[in-house]
KEPA-686143 format. One line per field, with one value per residue (C-alpha): x, y, z; residue in one letter; chain. Coordinates in steps of 0.001 Angstrom, whole numbers. Layout:
BEGIN
c1 [X_...]
c2 [Y_...]
c3 [Z_...]
lummi [A_...]
marlum [A_...]
This chain:
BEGIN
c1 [16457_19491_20800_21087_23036_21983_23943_23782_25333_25500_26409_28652_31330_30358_28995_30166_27138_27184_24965_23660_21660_19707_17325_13453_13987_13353_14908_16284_20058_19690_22334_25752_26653_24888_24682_27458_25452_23900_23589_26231_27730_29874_30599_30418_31175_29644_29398_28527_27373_26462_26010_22580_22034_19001_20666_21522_18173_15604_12639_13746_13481_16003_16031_18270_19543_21171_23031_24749_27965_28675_32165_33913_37145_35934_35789_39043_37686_38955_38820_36041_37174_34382_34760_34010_31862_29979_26680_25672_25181_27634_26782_27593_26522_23695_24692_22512_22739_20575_20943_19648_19298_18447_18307_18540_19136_22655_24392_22172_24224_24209_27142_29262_29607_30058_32468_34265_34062_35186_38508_38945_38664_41021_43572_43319_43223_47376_47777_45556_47772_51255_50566_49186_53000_54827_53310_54349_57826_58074_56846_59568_62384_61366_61170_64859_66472_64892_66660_69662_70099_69128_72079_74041_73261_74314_77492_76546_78121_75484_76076_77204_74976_77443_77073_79323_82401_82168_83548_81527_83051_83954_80939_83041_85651_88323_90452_88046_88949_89089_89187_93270_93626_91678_94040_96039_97900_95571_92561_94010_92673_94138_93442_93557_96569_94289_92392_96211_97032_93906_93973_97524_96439_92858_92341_90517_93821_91979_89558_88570_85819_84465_82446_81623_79791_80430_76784_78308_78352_81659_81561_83480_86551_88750_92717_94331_97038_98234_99889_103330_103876_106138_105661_108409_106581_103243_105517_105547_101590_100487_99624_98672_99292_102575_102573_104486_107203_107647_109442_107238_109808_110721_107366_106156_102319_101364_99068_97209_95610_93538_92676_92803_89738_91222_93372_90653_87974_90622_90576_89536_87391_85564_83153_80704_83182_85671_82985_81152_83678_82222_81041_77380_75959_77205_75732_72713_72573_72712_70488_67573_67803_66315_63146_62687_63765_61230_58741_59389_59267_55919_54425_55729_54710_50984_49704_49755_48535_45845_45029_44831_43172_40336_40280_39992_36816_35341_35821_33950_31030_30752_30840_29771_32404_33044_35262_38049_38665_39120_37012_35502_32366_30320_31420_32387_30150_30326_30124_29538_32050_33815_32909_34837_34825_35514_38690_39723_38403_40689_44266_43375_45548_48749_48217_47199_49956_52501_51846_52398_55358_56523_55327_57208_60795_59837_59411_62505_64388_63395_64200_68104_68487_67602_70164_72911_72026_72718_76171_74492_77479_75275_73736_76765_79134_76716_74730_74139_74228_70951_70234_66413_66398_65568_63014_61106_61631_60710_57151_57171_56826_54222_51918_52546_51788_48673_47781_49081_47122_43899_44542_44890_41664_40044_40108_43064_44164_47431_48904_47793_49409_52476_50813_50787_54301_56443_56342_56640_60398_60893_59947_62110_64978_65188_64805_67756_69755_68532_69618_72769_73555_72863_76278_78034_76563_79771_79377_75646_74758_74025_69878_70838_72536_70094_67159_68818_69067_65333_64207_66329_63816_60809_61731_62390_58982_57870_59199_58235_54578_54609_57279_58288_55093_56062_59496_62645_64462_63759_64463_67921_68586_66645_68550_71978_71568_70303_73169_75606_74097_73983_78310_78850_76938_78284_81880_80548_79863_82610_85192_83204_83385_87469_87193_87092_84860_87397_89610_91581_89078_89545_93009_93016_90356_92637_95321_93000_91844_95830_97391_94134_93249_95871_99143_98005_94395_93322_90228_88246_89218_85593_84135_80274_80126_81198_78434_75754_76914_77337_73382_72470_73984_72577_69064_69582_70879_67780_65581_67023_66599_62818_62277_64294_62677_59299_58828_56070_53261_53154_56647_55718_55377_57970_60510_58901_59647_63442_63440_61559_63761_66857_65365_64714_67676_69307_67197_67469_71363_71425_69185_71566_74708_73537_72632_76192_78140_76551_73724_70245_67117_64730_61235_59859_61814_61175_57360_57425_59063_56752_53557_54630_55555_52033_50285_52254_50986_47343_47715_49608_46349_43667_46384_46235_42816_42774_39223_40336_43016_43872_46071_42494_40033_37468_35214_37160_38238_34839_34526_37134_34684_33860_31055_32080_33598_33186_30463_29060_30912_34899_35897_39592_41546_39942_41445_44903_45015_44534_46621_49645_49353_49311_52393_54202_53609_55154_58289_59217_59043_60886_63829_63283_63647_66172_69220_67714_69725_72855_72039_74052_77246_80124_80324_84131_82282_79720_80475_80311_78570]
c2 [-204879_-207354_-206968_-206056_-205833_-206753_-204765_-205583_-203425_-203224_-201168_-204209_-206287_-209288_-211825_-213047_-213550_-215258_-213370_-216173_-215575_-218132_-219339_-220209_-223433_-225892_-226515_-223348_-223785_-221441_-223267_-222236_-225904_-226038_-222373_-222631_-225844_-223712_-220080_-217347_-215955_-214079_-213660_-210310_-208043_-204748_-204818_-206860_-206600_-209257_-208388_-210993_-211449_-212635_-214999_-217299_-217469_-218441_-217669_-214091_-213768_-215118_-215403_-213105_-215410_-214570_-216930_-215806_-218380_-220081_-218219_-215772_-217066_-216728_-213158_-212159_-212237_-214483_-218438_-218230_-220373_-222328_-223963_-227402_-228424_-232032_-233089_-228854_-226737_-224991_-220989_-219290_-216465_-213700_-214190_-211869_-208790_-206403_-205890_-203472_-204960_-202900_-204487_-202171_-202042_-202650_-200624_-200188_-201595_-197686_-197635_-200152_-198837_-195221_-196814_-198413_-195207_-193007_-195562_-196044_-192051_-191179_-193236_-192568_-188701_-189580_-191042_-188106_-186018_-187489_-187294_-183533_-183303_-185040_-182784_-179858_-181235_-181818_-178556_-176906_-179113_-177861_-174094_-174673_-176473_-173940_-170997_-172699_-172924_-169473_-168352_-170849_-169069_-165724_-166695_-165885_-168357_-169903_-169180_-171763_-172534_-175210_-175675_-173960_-176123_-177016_-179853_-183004_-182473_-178803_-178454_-181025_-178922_-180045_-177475_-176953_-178517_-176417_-177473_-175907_-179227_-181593_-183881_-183817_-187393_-187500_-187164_-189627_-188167_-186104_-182931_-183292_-181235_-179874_-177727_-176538_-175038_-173581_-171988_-170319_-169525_-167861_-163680_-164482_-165102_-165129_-167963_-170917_-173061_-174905_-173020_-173138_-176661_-179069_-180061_-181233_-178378_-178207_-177125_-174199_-174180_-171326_-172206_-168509_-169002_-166110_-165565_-165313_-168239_-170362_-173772_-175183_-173362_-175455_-178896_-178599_-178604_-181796_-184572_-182362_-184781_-183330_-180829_-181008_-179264_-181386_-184569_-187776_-189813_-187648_-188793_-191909_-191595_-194303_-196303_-198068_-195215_-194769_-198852_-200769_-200265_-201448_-197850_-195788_-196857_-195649_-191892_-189175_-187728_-189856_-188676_-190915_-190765_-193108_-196012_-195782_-197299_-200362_-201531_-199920_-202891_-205507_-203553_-202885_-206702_-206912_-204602_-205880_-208667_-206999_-206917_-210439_-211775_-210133_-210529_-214442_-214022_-212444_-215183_-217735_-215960_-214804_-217777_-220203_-217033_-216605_-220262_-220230_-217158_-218128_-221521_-218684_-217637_-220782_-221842_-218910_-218876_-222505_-222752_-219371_-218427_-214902_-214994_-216386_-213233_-209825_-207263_-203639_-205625_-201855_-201222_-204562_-204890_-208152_-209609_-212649_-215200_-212028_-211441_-207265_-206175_-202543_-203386_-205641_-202848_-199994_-201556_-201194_-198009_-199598_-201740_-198709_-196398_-199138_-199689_-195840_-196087_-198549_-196736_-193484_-195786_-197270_-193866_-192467_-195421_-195264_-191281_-192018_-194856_-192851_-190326_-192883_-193816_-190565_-190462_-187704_-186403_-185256_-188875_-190692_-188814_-186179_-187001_-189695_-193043_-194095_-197490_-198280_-202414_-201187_-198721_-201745_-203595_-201265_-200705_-204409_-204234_-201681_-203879_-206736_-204999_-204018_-207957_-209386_-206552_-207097_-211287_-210419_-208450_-211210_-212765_-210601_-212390_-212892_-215938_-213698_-210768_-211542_-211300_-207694_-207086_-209006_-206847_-204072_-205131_-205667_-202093_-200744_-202615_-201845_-198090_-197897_-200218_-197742_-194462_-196524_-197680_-193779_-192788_-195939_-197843_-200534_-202182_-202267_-205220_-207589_-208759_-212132_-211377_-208471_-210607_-213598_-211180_-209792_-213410_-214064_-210965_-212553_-216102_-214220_-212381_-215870_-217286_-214391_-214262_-218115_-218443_-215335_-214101_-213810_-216200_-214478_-217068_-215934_-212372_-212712_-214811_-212222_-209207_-210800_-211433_-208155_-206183_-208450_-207563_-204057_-203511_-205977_-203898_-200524_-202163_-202757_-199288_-197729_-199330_-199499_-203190_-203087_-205887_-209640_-211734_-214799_-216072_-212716_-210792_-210622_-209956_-207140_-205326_-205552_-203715_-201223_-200593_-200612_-198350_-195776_-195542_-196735_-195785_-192651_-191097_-190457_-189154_-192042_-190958_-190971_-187843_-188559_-191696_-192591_-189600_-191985_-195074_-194156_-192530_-195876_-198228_-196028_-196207_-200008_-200845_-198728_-200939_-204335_-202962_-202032_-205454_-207150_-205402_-204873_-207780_-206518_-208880_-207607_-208635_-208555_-204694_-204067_-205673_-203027_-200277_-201577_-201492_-198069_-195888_-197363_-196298_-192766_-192156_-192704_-190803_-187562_-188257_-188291_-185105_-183272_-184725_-183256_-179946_-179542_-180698_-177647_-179465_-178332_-179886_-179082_-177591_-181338_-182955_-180301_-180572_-184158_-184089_-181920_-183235_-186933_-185921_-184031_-187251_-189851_-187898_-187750_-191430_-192389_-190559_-193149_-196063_-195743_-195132_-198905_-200435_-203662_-205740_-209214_-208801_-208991_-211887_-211284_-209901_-207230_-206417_-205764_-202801_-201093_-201111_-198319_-196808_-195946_-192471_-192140_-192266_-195246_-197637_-196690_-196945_-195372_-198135_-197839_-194064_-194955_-197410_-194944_-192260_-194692_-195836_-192234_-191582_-194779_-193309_-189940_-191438_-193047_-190224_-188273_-191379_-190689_-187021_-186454_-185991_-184224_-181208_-182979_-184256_-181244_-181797_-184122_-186710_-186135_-183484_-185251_-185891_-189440_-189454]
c3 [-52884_-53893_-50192_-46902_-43772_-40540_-38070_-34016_-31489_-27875_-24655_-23113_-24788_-22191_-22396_-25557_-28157_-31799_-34387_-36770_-40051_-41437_-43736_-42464_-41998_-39262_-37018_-35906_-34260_-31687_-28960_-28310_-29324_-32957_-33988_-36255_-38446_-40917_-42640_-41949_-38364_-36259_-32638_-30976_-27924_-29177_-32768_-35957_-39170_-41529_-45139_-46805_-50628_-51597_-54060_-50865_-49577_-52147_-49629_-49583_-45997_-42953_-39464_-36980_-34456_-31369_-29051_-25343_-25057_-22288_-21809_-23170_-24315_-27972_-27660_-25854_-22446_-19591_-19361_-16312_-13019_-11583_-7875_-8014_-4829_-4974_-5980_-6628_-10306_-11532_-11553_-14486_-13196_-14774_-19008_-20553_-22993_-24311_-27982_-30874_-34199_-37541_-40596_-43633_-47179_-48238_-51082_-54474_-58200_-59049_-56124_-57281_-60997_-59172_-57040_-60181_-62401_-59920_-59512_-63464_-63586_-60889_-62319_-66086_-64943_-65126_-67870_-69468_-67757_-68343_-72102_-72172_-70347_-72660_-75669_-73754_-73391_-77044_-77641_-75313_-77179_-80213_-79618_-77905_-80807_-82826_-80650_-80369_-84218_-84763_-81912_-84413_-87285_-85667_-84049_-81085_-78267_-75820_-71921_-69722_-67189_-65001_-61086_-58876_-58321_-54260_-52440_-50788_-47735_-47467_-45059_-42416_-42327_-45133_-47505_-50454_-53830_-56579_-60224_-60432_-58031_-60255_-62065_-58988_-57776_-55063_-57382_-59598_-62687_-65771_-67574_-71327_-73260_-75252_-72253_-71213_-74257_-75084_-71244_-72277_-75514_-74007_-74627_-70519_-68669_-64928_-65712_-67776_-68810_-71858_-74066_-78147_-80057_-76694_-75643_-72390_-69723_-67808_-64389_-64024_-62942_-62213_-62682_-62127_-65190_-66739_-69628_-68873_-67212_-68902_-69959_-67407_-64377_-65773_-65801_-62037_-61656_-60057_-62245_-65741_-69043_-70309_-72754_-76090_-75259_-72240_-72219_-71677_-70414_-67842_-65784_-64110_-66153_-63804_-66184_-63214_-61681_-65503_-65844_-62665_-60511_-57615_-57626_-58876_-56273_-53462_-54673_-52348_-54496_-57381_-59972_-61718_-64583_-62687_-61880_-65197_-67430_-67862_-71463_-71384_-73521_-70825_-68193_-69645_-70167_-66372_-65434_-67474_-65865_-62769_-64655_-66165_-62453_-60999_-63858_-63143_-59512_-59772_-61376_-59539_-56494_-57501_-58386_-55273_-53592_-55820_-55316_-51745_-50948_-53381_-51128_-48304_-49468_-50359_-47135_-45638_-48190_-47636_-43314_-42979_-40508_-40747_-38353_-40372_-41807_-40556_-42837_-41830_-41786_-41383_-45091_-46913_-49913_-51500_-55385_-56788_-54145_-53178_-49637_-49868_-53575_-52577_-50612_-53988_-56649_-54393_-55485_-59357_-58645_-57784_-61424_-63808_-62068_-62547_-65979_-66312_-65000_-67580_-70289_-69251_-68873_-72262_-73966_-71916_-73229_-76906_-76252_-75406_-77936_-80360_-79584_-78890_-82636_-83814_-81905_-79421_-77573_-74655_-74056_-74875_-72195_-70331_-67211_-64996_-67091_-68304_-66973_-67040_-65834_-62481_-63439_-65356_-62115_-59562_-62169_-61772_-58510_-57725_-60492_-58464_-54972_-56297_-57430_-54012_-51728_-53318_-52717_-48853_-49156_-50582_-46560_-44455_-41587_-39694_-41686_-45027_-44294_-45624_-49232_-48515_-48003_-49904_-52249_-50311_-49407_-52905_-53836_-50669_-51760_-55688_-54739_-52369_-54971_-58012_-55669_-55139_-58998_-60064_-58971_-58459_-62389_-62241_-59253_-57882_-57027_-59661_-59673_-58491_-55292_-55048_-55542_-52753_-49959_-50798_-50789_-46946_-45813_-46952_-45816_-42284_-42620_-43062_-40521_-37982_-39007_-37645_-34953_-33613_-31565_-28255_-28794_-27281_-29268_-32815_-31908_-30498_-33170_-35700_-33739_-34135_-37731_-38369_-36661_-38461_-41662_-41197_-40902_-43265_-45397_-44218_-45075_-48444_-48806_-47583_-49283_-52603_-52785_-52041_-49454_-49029_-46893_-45838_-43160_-42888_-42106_-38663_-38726_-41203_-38797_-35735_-38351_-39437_-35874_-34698_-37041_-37652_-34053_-31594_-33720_-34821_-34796_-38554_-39452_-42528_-46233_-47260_-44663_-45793_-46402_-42899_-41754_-43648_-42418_-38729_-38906_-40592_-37788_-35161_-36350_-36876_-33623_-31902_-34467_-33050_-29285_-29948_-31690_-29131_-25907_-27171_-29556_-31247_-32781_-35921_-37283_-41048_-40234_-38107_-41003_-43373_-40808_-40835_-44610_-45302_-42927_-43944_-47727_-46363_-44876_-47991_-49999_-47469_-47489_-51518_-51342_-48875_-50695_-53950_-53430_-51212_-53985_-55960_-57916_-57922_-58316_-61280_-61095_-61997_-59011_-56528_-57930_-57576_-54007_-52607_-53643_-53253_-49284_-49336_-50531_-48399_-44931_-46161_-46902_-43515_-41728_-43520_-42636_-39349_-38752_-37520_-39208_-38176_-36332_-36702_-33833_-31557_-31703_-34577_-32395_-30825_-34428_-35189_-32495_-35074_-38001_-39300_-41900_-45727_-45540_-49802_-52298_-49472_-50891_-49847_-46476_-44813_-46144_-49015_-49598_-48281_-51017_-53851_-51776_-51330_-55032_-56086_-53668_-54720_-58029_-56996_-55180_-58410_-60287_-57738_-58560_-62594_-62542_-59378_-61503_-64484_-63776_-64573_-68310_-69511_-67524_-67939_-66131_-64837_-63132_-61424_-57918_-56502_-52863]
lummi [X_X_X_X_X_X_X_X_X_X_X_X_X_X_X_X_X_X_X_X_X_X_X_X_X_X_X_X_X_X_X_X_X_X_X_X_X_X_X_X_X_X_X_X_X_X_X_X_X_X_X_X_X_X_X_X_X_X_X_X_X_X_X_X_X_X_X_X_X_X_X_X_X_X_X_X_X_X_X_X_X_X_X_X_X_X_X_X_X_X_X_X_X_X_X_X_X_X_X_X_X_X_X_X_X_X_X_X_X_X_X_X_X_X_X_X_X_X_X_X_X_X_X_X_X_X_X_X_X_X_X_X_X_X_X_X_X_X_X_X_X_X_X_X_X_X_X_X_X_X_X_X_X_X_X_X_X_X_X_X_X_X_X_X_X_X_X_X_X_X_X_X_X_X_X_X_X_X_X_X_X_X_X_X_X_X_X_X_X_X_X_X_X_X_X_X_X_X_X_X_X_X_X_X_X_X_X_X_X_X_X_X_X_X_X_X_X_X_X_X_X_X_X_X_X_X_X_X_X_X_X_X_X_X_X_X_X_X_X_X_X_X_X_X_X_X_X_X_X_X_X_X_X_X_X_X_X_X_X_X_X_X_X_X_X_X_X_X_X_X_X_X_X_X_X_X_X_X_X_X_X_X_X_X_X_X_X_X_X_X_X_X_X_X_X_X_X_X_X_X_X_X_X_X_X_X_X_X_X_X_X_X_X_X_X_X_X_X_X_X_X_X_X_X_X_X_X_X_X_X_X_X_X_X_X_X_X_X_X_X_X_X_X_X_X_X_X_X_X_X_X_X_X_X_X_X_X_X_X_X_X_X_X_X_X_X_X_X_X_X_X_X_X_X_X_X_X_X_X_X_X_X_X_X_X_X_X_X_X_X_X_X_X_X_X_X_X_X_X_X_X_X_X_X_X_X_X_X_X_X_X_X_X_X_X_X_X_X_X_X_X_X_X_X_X_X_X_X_X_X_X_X_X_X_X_X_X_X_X_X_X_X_X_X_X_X_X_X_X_X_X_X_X_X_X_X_X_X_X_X_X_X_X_X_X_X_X_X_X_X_X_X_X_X_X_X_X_X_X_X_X_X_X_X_X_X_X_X_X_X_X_X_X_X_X_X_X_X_X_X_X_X_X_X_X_X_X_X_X_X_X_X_X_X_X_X_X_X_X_X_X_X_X_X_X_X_X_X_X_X_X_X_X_X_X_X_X_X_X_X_X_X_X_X_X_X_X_X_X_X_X_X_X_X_X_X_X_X_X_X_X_X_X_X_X_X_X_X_X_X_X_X_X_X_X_X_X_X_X_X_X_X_X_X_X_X_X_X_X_X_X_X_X_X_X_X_X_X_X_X_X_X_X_X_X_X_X_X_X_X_X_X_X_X_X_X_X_X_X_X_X_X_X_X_X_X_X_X_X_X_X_X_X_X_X_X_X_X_X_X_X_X_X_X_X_X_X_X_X_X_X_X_X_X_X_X_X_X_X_X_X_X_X_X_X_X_X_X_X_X_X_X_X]
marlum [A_A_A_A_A_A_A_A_A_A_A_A_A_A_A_A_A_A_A_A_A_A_A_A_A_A_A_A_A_A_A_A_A_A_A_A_A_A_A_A_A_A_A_A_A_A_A_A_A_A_A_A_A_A_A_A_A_A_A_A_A_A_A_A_A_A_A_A_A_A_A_A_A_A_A_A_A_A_A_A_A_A_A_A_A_A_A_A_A_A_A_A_A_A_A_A_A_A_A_A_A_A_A_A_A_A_A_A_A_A_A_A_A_A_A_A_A_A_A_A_A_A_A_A_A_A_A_A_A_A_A_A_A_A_A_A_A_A_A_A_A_A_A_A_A_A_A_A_A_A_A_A_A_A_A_A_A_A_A_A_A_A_A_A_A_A_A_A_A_A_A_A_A_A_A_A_A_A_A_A_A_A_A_A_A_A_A_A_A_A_A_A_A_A_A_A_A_A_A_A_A_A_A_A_A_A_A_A_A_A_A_A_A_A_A_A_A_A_A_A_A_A_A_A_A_A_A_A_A_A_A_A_A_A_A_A_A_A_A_A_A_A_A_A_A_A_A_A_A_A_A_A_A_A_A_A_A_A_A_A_A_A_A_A_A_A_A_A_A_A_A_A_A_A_A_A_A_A_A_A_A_A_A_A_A_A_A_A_A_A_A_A_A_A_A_A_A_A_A_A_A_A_A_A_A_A_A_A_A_A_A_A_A_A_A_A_A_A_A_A_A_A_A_A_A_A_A_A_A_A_A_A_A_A_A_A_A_A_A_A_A_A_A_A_A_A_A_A_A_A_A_A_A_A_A_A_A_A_A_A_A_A_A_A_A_A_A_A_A_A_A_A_A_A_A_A_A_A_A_A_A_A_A_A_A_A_A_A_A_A_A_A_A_A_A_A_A_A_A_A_A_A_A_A_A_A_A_A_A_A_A_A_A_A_A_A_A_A_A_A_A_A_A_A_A_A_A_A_A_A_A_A_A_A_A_A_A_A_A_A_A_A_A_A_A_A_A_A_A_A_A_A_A_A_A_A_A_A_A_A_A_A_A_A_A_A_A_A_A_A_A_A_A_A_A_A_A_A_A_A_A_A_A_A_A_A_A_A_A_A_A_A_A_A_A_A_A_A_A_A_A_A_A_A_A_A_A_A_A_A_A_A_A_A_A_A_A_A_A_A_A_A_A_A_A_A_A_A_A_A_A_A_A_A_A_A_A_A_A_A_A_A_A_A_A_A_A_A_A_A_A_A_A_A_A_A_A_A_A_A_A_A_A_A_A_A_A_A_A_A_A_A_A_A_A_A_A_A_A_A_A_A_A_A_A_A_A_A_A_A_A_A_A_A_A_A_A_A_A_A_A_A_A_A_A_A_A_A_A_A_A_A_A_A_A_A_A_A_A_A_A_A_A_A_A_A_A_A_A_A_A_A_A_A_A_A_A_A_A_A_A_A_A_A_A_A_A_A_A_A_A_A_A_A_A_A_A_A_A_A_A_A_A_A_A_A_A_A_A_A_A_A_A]
């Protein structure tokens, strides 16, 4: 036997006790004043469990020593109040407890390489997987190139398979907008002369759409022009390019409303054509940058943490105070300095599933240069644009969460915590700005401005963790900032970037306010947008009133609320706002979606199962512990590690594969929402 563990319970949680294991020595230190001198210990209202190697006792054997303070501040209970009277004893009163002790053999070596195979297995299972699915997908391309050449070979036209043509805010009560309308003034786009004539010239004189070589689906769109219309009763259409028998001069073109952004970001209805027109090189440029940011910030960041929670440890192997950090004590099982290898080996998911996830961008990227290289119509103009600098990132990310959780297992505690997170905003944040830069690719935020407002949560998280327990100051202060930050960024939004922070500001809202609301009562231009931002900043606001009333200890959690439902209501808004604007979502997606929400409420049931609380004295934390629930050797937290890497895993595949259905369709067709 290599070890055991010494558990103690008992009935009451008073008087507070301190379990001591130590070597046969002499003397013993069996007083409250010098039981902390030598060996490991813990205190202790009802349970503990202390976890011996032989390798720290060379006589193989120890002595179980228990000590009944004098008070029980040290355990969460009440400072005691003693009335002085002269020249008589102090009664403490009757400080005894009864106490069972078993000492039994820990875990055998066969668990921990079970333990570790059954993690290395789980976890390659995907990658085994993921490659079985990319053969199939290879397969399925090839049997539809070779179908589509042999419909080539026979003449025979290919369906069209585009989305029904409906409106982003038909559902709220606006006129629908039909494809006659696109093109119009107030849609500030232009129908080529080409698709004109070849509409008069068509043998199908009730309807038109794009069919022969194009690989781009066209949505259909149905523009009731017959064929004896004459070309003069087609001049008055609204904003059609003019036709050749039409003179040019005769219309104000209006070059702006093609070039300057400024007039194209006001339209009523945008497509991701209109704020894609950047140079693709230049913004792939930027958008890579996401990734080596983050791939410096990483390092930067891991290593002082790695540094100090290894000078965590030490510090427990070396005084023997367990109670500086807050394990399930009931199923820790240590190696080599490691005081909780299991709760370490558990995060190897977050790693291997993050490396995945950088080795299916990398083969999607290699995928779509290839086809740029060969002048592929489809990925040069079809589709949302293919950006992949936040994929990397958000990959990154979950690599790094994995590294930076198992450092706060290595001794959790309050001030450690933080280790835990930081990452977690990080991943938050680059999926909301990656749902965002799908249909808006010019102007997402670049990864430095992105990166200095991540870094502004953190440094709050910081600064919570260590001042804001119980101090009404930091909230209001925390509150006000938070509210302020929430319109400036739902002005952001809704005007697209169109705005200026600067000494006007103030004065152009009273305007706005005067001539939409007092002067005449006009509904806002952008119908959804204002729907999302008004359910944003409600769910905000009753976010700053909890943190503000309640002020809840654990602020390092309560920021992560903040930033995960502000992340989910824009991911159910972008759900609902695609399949109303007539997209659908592929098998993979809808696959992906539900089995990722399946995964995330198995994992949220382990998470709050509660094995331990640094919010409670170490000993009242230790009435949480709990035994191993898996192979005896994984405990709760254990599984809602590899269930939360798995459903990290699945959210960002959800993100990858979201807008496959659209690779086939133009983007002038593609609604921006």
């Amino acid at each position: 036997m290599d070890s055991a563990i010494v558990k103690v319970t008992s009935t009451t949680a008073f008087p507070c006790s301190v379990i001591s294991i130590q070597d046969i020595l002499c003397p013993v230190y069996d007083l409250d004043n010098n039981v902390a001198f030598i060996g490991m210990y813990q205190t202790m209202t009802k349970k503990a469990a202390i976890t011996v190697q032989k390798k720290d006792y060379p006589s193989h054997s120890f002595y179980v020593v228990v000590v009944v303070k004098t008070e029980d501040e040290a355990c969460g209970g009440a400072l005691p109040y003693y009335p002085f009277s002269k020249d008589e004893p102090v009664d403490q009163g009757n400080r005894q407890k009864a106490l069972d002790v078993v000492v039994s053999p820990a875990v055998s070596t066969q668990a921990y390489v079970n333990g570790m195979l059954f993690c290395l297995g789980v976890f390659l299972s995907f990658y085994v997987l993921m490659v079985l699915i990319a053969c199939w997908e290879n397969w399925r391309q090839q049997k539809k190139k070779e179908r589509l050449g042999l419909l080539a070979a026979m003449g025979t036209p290919s369906a069209e398979t585009g989305h029904p043509h409906i409106t982003p805010d038909s559902f709220l009560g606006h006129p629908s907008y039909n494809g006659y309308s696109y093109g119009s003034f107030d849609n500030g786009s232009t129908a080529s002369t080409e698709n004109v004539t070849e509409a008069l010239l068509s043998t199908e004189a009730s309807s038109y759409s794009y069919t022969g070589q194009d690989p781009c689906q066209h949505r259909q769109r149905h523009w009731a022009v017959t064929m004896d219309r004459s070309l003069e009763n087609m001049a008055g259409r609204p904003r059609l390019d003019s036709l050749s028998s039409v003179e040019e001069d005769d219309y104000d073109t209006l070059a702006d409303i093609d070039s300057d952004k400024n007039v194209i970001r006001t339209k009523k209805y945008l497509y991701v054509a209109d704020l894609a027109r950047k140079d693709k090189r230049v913004l792939r440029k930027k958008y890579q940058i996401y990734f080596w940011n983050i791939a410096t910030i990483a390092v930067f960041y891991a290593l002082p943490v790695i540094q100090l929670v290894i000078t965590y440890q030490t510090v427990v192997n070396v005084t023997g105070n367990q109670d500086i950090c807050y394990y399930n004590f009931l199923c820790a099982h240590p190696l080599g300095n490691l005081s909780a290898f299991n709760n370490i080996l558990s995060n190897l998911g977050y790693i291997l599933l993050g490396l995945l996830f950088l080795l299916l961008i990398l083969q999607r990227e290699i995928s779509y240069n290839r086809a740029l290289m060969h002048h592929n119509r489809q990925a040069m103009e079809c589709g949302i644009p293919k950006h992949f600098g936040l994929f990397y990132a958000m990959g990154t990310a979950l690599m790094m969460e994995g590294l930076l959780s198992a450092c706060y297992h290595v001794c959790p505690n309050y001030t450690n915590f933080q280790f835990d997170t930081s990452f977690m905003y990080m991943i938050a944040g680059l999926c909301m700005l990656k749902l965002y830069q799908k249909r808006h690719p010019d102007i997402n935020a670049s990864a430095y401005s992105a990166y200095a407002c991540l870094a502004i949560v953190i440094f709050f998280s910081v600064v919570g963790v260590v001042f804001g327990k119980g101090n009404m100051a930091f909230w209001i202060v925390f509150s006000v900032i938070h509210l302020l930050c929430t319109l400036l960024l739902s002005t952001q939004l809704y005007y697209m970037g169109r705005w200026r922070l600067d000494s006007g500001i103030l004065r152009r809202i009273l305007h706005v306010l005067y001539t939409d609301c007092i002067r005449q009562c006009s509904g806002p231009m952008y119908v959804d947008r204002m729907v999302l931002l008004i359910m944003g900043n409600l769910i905000n606001w009753s976010l700053a009133a909890y943190g503000l009333i309640m002020r809840p200890n654990d602020f390092a959690s309560y920021l992560l609320a903040i930033g995960i439902c502000n992340l989910l209501l824009y991911f159910a808004f972008y759900i609902i706002m695609k399949l109303r604007s007539g997209e659908r979502l592929t098998l993979t997606a809808l696959l992906c979606i539900v089995c990722t929400s399946i995964v995330w409420g198995s994992a949220l049931y382990f998470f709050f199962q509660g094995l331990s609380t640094w919010q409670k004295t170490p000993a009242e934390s230790r009435e949480h512990n709990r035994e191993c629930i898996l192979l005896d050797f994984f405990d709760d937290h254990d599984v809602w590690h590899f269930l939360s890497s798995i459903a990290m895993f699945g959210s960002f595949l959800v993100l990858l594969t979201l807008d496959d259905d659209l690779d086939g369709i133009h983007r002038d067709k593609i609604y921006v929402f």
